[in-house]
C-alpha positions in Angstrom: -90.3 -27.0 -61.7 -88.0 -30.2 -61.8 -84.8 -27.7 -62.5 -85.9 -25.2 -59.5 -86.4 -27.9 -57.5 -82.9 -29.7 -58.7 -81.1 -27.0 -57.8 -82.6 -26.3 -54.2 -81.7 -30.0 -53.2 -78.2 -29.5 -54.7 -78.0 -25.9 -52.1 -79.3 -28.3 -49.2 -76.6 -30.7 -49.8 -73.8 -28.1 -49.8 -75.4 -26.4 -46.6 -75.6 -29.8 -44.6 -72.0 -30.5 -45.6 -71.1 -27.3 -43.8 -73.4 -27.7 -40.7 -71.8 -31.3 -40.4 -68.5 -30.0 -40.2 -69.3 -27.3 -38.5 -71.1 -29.9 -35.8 -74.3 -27.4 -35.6 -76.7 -29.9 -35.3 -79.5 -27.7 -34.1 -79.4 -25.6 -37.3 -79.3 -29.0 -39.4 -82.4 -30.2 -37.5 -83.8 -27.0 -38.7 -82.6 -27.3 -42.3 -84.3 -30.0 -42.6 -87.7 -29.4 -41.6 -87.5 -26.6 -44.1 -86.0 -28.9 -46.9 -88.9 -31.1 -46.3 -91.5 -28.5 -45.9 -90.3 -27.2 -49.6 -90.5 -30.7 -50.9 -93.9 -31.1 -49.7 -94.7 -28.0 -51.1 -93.5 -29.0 -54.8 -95.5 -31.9 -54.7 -98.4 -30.2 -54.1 -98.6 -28.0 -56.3 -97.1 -30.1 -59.1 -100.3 -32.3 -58.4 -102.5 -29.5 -58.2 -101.8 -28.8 -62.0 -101.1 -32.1 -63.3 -105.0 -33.0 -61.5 -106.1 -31.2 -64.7 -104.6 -33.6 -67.0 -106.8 -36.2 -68.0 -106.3 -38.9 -70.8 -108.9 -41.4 -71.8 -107.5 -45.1 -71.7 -105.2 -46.5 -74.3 -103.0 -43.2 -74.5 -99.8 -44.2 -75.0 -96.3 -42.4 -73.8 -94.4 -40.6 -76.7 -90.5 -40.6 -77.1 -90.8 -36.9 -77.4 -92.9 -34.4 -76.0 -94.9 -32.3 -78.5 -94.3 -29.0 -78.6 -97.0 -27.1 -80.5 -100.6 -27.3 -79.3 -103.6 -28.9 -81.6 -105.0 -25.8 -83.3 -108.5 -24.7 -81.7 -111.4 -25.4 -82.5 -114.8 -23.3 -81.7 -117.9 -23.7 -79.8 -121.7 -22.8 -80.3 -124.6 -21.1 -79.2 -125.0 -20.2 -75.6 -126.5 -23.5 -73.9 -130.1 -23.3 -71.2 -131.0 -24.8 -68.2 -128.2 -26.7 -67.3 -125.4 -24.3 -68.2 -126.9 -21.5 -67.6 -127.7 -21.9 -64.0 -124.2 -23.5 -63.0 -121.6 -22.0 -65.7 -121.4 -17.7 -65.5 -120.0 -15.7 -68.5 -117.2 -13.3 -67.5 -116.2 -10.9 -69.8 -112.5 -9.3 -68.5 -114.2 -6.4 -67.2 -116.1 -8.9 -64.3 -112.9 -10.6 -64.3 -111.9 -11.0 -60.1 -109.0 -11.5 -58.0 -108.3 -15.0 -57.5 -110.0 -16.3 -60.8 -107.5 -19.7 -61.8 -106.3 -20.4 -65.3 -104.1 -22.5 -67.2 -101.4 -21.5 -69.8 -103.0 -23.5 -73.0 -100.4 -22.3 -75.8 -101.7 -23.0 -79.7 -99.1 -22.6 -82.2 -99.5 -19.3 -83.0 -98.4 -18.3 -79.4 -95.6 -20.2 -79.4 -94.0 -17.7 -81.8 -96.0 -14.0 -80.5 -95.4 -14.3 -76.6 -98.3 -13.0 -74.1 -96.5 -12.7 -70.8 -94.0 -10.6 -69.4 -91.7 -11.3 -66.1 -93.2 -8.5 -63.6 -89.6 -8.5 -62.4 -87.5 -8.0 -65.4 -90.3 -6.7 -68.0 -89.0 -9.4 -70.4 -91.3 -11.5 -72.6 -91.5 -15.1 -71.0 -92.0 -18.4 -73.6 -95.4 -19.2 -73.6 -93.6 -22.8 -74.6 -91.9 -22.3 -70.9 -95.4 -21.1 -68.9 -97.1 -24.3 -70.5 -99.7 -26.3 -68.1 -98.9 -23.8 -65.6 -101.8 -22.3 -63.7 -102.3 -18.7 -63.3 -104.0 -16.6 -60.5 -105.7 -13.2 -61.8 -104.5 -10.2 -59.9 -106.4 -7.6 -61.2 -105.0 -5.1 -63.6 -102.9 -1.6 -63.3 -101.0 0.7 -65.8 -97.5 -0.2 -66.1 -94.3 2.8 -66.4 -95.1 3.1 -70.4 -98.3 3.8 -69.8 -99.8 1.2 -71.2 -103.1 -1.1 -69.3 -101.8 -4.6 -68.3 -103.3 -7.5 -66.3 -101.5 -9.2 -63.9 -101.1 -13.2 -62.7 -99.0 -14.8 -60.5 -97.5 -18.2 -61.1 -99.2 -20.6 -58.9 -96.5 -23.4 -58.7 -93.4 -20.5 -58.0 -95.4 -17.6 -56.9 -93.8 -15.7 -59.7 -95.3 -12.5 -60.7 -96.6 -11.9 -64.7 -98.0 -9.6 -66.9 -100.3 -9.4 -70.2 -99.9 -6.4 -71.5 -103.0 -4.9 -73.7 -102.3 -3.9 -77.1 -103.1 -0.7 -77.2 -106.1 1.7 -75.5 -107.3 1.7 -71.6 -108.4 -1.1 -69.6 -112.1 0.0 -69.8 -112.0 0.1 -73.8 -110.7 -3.1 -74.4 -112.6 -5.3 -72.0 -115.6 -5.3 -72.7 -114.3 -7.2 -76.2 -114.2 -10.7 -77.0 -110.2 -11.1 -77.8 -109.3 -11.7 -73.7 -105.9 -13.1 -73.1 -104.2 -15.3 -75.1 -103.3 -19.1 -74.0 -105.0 -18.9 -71.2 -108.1 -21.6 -70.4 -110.5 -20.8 -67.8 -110.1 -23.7 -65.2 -113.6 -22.1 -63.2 -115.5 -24.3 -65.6 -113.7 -27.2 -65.1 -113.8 -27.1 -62.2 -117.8 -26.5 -61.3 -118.0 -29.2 -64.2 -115.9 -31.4 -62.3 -118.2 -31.2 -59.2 -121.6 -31.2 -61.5 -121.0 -33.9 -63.7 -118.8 -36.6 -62.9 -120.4 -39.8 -62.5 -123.6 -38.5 -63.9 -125.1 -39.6 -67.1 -125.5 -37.8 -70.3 -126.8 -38.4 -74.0 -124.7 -37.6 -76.9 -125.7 -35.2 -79.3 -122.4 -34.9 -81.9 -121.3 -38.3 -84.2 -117.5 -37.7 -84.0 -115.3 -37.5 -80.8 -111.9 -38.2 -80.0 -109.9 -40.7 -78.1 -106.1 -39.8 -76.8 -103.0 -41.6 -78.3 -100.4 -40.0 -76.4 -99.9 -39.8 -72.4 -97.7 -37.1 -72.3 -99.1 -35.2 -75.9 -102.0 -34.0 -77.4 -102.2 -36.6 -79.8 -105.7 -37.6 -80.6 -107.8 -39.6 -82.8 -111.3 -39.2 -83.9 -113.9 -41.9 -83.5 -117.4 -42.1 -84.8 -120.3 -42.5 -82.4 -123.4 -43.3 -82.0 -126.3 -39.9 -81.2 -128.9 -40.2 -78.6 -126.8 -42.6 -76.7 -126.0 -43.3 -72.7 -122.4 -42.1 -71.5 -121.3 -42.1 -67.9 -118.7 -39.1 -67.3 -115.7 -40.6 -66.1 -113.3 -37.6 -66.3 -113.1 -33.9 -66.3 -110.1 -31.8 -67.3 -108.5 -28.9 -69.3 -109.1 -28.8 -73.2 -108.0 -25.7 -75.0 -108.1 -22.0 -74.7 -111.3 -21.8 -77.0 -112.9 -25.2 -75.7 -111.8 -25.7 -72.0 -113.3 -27.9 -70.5 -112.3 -32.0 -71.6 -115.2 -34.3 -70.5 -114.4 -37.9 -70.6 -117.1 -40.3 -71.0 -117.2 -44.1 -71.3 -120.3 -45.8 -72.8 -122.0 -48.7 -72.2 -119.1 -51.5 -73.7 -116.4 -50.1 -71.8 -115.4 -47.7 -74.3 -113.7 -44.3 -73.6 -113.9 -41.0 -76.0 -113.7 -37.5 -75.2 -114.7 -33.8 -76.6 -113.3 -30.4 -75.4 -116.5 -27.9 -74.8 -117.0 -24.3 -74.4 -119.9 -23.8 -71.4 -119.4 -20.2 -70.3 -117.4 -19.2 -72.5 -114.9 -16.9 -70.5 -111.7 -16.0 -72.5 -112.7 -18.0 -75.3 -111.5 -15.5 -77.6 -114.4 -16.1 -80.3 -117.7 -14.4 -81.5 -120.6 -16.1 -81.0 -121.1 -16.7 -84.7 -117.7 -18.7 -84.9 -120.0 -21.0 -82.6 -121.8 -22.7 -85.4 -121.9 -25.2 -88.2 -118.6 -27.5 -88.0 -117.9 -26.2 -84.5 -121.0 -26.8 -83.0 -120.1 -29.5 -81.7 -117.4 -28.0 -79.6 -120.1 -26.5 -77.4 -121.7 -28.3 -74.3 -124.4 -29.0 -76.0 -123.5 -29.5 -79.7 -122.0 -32.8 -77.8 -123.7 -33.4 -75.2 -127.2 -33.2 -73.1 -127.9 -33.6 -69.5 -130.5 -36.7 -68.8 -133.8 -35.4 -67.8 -137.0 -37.1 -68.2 -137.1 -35.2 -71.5 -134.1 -36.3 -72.7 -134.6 -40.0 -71.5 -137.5 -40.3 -73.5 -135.4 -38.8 -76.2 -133.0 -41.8 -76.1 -135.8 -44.4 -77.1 -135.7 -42.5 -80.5 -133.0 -45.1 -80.8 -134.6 -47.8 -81.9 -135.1 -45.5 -85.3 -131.4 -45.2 -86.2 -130.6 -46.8 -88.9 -134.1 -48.1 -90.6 -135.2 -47.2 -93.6 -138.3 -45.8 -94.4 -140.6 -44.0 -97.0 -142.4 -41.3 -97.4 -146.1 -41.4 -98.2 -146.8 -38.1 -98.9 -144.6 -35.3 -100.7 -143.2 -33.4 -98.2 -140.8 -30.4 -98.2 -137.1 -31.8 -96.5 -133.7 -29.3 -96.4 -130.5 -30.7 -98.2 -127.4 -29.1 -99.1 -126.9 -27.1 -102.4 -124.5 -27.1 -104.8 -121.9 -25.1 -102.6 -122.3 -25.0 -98.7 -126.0 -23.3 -98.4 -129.0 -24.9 -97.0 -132.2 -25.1 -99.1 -135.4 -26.6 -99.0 -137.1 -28.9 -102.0 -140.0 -30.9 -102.5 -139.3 -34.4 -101.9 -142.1 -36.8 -103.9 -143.6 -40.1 -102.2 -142.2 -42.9 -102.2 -138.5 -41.7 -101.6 -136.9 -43.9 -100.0 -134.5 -43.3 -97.0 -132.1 -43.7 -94.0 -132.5 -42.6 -91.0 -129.0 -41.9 -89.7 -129.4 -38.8 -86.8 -131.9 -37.9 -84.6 -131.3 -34.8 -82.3 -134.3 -33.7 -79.9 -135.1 -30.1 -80.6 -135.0 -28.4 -77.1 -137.7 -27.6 -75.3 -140.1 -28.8 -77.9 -141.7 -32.2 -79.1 -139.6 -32.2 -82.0 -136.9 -34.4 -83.4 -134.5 -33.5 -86.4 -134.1 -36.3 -88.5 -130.8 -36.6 -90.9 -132.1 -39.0 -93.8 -130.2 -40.4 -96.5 -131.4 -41.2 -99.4 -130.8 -44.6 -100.0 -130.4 -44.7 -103.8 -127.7 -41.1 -104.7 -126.9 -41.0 -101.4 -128.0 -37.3 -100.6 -128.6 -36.2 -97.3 -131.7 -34.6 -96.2 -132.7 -33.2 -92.3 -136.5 -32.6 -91.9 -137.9 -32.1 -88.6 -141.0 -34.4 -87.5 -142.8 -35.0 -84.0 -144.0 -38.2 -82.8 -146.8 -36.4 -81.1 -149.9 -36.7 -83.6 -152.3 -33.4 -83.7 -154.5 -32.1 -85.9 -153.7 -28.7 -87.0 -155.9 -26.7 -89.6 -154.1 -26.3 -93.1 -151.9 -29.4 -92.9 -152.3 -32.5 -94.9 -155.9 -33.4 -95.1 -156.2 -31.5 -91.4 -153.5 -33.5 -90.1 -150.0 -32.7 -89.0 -147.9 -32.9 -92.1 -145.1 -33.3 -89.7 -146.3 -36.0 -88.3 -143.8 -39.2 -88.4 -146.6 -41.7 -88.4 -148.6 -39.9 -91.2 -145.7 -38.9 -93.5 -143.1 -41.9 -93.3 -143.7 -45.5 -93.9 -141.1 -48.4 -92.5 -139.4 -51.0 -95.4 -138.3 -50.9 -98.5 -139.7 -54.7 -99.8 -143.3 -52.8 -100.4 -141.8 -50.1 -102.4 -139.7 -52.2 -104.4 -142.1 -54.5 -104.8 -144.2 -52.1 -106.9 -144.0 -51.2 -110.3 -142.3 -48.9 -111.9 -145.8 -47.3 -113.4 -147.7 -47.9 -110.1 -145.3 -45.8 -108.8 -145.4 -43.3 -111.1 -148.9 -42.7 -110.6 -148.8 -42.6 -106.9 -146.3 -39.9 -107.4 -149.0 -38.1 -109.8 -151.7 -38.7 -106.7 -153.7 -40.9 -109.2 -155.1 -44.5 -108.6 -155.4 -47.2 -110.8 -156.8 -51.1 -111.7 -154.7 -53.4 -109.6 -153.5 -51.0 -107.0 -153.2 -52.1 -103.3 -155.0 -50.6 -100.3 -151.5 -49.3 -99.4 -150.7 -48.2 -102.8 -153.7 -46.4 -103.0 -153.6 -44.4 -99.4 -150.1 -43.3 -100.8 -151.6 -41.9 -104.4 -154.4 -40.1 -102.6 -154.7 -40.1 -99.1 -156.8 -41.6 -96.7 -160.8 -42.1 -97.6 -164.0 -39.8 -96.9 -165.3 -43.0 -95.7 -165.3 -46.8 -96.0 -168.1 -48.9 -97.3 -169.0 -53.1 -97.5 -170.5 -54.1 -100.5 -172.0 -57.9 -101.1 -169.4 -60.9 -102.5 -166.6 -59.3 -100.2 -166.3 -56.0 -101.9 -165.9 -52.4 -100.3 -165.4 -49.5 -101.8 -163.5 -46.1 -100.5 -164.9 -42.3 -100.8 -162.9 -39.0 -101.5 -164.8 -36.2 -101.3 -162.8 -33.7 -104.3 -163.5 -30.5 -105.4 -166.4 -31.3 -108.2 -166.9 -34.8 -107.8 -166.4 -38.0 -105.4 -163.9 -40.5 -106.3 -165.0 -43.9 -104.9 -162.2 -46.6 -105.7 -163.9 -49.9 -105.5 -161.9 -53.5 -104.1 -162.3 -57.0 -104.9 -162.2 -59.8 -102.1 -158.0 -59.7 -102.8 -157.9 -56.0 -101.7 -156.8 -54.9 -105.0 -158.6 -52.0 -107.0 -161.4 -53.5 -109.8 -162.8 -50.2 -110.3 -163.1 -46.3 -110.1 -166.3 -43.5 -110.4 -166.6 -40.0 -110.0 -169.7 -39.0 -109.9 -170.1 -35.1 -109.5 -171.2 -33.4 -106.7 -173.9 -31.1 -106.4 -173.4 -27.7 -105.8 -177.0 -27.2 -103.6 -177.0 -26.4 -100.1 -173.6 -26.1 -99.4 -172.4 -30.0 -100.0 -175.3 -30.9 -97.6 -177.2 -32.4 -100.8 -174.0 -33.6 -102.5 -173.8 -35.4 -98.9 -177.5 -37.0 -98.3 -177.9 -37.9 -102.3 -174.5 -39.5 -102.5 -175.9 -42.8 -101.0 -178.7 -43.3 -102.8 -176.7 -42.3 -106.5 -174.4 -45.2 -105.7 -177.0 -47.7 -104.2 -179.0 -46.9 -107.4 -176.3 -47.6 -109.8 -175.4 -50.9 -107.7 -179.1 -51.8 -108.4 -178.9 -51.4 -112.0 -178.0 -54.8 -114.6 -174.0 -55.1 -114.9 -174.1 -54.4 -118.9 -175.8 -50.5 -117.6 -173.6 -50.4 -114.7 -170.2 -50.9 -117.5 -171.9 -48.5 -120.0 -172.6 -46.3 -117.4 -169.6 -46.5 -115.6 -168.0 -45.5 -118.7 -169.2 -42.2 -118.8 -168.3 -41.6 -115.4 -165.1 -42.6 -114.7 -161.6 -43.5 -116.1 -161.1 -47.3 -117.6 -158.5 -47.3 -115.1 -157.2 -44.2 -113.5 -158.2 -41.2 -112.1 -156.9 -37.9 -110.4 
């Protein structure tokens, strides 16, 4: 542009020498409404392109311009709501006249060109086409025979062609290869007028931050899920990811990600959309605040505690190569909480847990919304946060090695806490009071009850089970229960201990 430009000043110099000379000062007059009319023109349209630039602060100017492209990355599943009601799909065959994009070149295109001069029929640089936008023109059969879809150049009006590798039109359209370099500047745009200034919740830990003005240096920064950003920018990203959405949170701080939203001329399949580039998709990095994302954000105060769990519970971790797979995880594992992503349209949360003592990491996913669902944990959600995890790590280390052992074997013994003894077996049937500031806890099991009596410092000092009877359907076992226990309570202490001996474990029991 600078060059073409260049040399049309250098014409209108000559020309005015001549008209002066010549004294025609009604022609100069004229000559210089037009040489300012083309200036104006430049300028516009140089700003028109360079308006898709954006750079998030601390960029700095290099000494030389690069000249290959970052290679591209890939995007994820096909987003809801939100995208789907602002951001259409085109495939090339729903491709229009008049539909804008911008020549994006990745290193690979800097060596196989995509564009020929309409004029000449030669290959054109896609190095030499770079940040310019093109205008769709729809698409014709050239002298060879051969399909081809044609631009025009709009900072020079200059007419292109892609030319399709082989086949009609009709057969290769409908595929997902499109047309090299070029990024789809209808999204950024509609994002441009839908989300700047609004407010949205990150969903990815790793983003990037520009270090070069006139580049695409970048480097990546860690951040914080489930947290507040305001968009400050929108611009062009890549062919595969077009759309650049600036954000600055709360400190001042600026990062950015490049998203695919609808996907036009991305040139990928939708299962290239997953695993380490999800988070090139809209929302792999992003969400749109909603009152059900809002509420999502106080999940925050979460991040970064550590917790327990009281129950064994199945969790998903990575195997030995790349595969997911699910184990048991026993209680009293103790954990991390370092991710929590809101499942959509649903109460739940995926949490990423690390284990605090190898380091693995586990995801499980959990609602804070407690119901009672038939099957689960003692008739209670098993998924439940509140019911499976415990906050700390004092209490757990605080008890023995054996305690814990027997806890993980769902058996309770002498000397165990309240706490400790929820853990090992659940909690009670029922609680009871007994005189001198005992009480005693019932669990109803399979054959027999296992009532786990507790001194006045709320540690266990002893454990029956007495069998149940079979009559009636556990309505007998129910009513007779009582009056076994008050019965052996009534009885001298040396009968109670010989007793008690019969009936139950010196000091544990399953």
């Amino acid at each position: 542009m600078s060059r073409h430009f260049g040399t049309s000043i250098k014409k209108n110099i000559y020309l005015c020498t001549i008209l002066r000379n010549n004294k025609t000062k009604h022609f100069m007059k004229k000559l210089i409404v037009l040489a300012g009319f083309v200036l104006a023109t430049t300028a516009a349209i140089a700003q028109s392109a360079d308006s898709y630039i954006v750079k998030t602060k601390g960029a700095k100017k290099t000494a030389t311009k690069a000249s290959a492209i970052k290679e591209a990355q890939k995007e994820e599943a096909t987003g809801t709501d939100f995208v789907s009601q602002n951001f259409r799909y085109y495939s090339l065959c729903d491709w229009q006249d008049g539909m804008k994009f911008m020549v994006i070149p990745e290193k690979y295109d800097l060596v196989v060109n995509t564009f020929h001069d309409a004029g000449t029929g030669k290959e054109v640089s896609s190095g030499k086409l770079r940040h310019k936008i093109m205008i769709y023109n729809n698409h014709s059969v050239g002298p060879n025979g051969r399909a081809r879809m044609n631009f025009t150049c709009q900072e020079d009006n200059k007419k292109y062609y892609f030319e399709l590798p082989n086949g009609e039109f009709e057969d290769y359209c409908f595929a997902k290869t499109g047309v090299p370099t070029l990024a789809y500047l209808g999204d950024v745009d509609i994002a441009r007028q839908k989300l700047i200034g609004q407010t949205l919740v990150t969903r990815a830990s790793e983003y990037r931050i520009d270090t070069e003005v006139d580049g695409d240096g970048y480097e990546p920064v860690k951040v914080e899920k489930n947290m507040e950003v305001k968009v400050v920018a929108v611009g062009v990203g890549t062919r595969s990811f077009p759309v650049k959405i600036i954000v600055e949170d709360k400190k001042g701080n600026e990062f950015y990600q490049n998203v695919a939203i609808s996907k036009t001329n991305s040139g990928m399949r939708e299962d290239e959309f997953e695993l380490d580039n999800e988070k090139y998709a809209f929302y792999g990095s992003f969400d749109v605040m909603t009152a059900e994302t809002r509420v999502s954000t106080d999940y925050a105060q979460y991040m970064g505690r550590t917790v327990y769990t009281k129950y064994a519970t199945s969790m998903t971790t990575k195997g030995g190569g790349r595969d997911n797979r699910v184990v048991k995880v026993p209680k009293l594992m103790e954990f991390r909480i370092d991710g929590m992503a809101p499942i959509r349209n649903s109460n739940y949360v995926t949490l990423t847990l690390t284990e605090t003592e190898t380091g693995r990491i586990y995801s499980k996913d959990v609602t804070f919304t407690n119901e009672n669902v038939a099957g689960d944990i003692d008739g209670q959600k098993e998924d439940y946060f509140g019911y499976l995890f415990g906050f700390g790590e004092g209490r757990l280390r605080n008890t023995s090695a054996a305690t814990r052992t027997m806890i993980r074997e769902g058996r309770v013994g002498i000397g165990m806490t309240e706490e400790e003894v929820e853990m090992a077996v659940g909690e009670p049937e029922s609680k009871a009071d007994l005189p001198d500031g005992k009480y005693e806890w019932t669990y109803k099991r399979t054959n027999a009850w296992l009532i786990v009596q507790f001194g006045k410092s709320g540690k266990v000092i002893g454990i029956r089970t007495p069998r149940r009877t079979n009559v009636g359907a556990g309505v007998r076992a129910t009513s007779t229960r009582a009056a076994d226990m008050r019965a052996a309570e009534s009885r001298p202490a040396t009968a109670r201990a010989a007793g008690a001996h019969s009936t139950m474990s010196s000091s544990t029991s399953r």
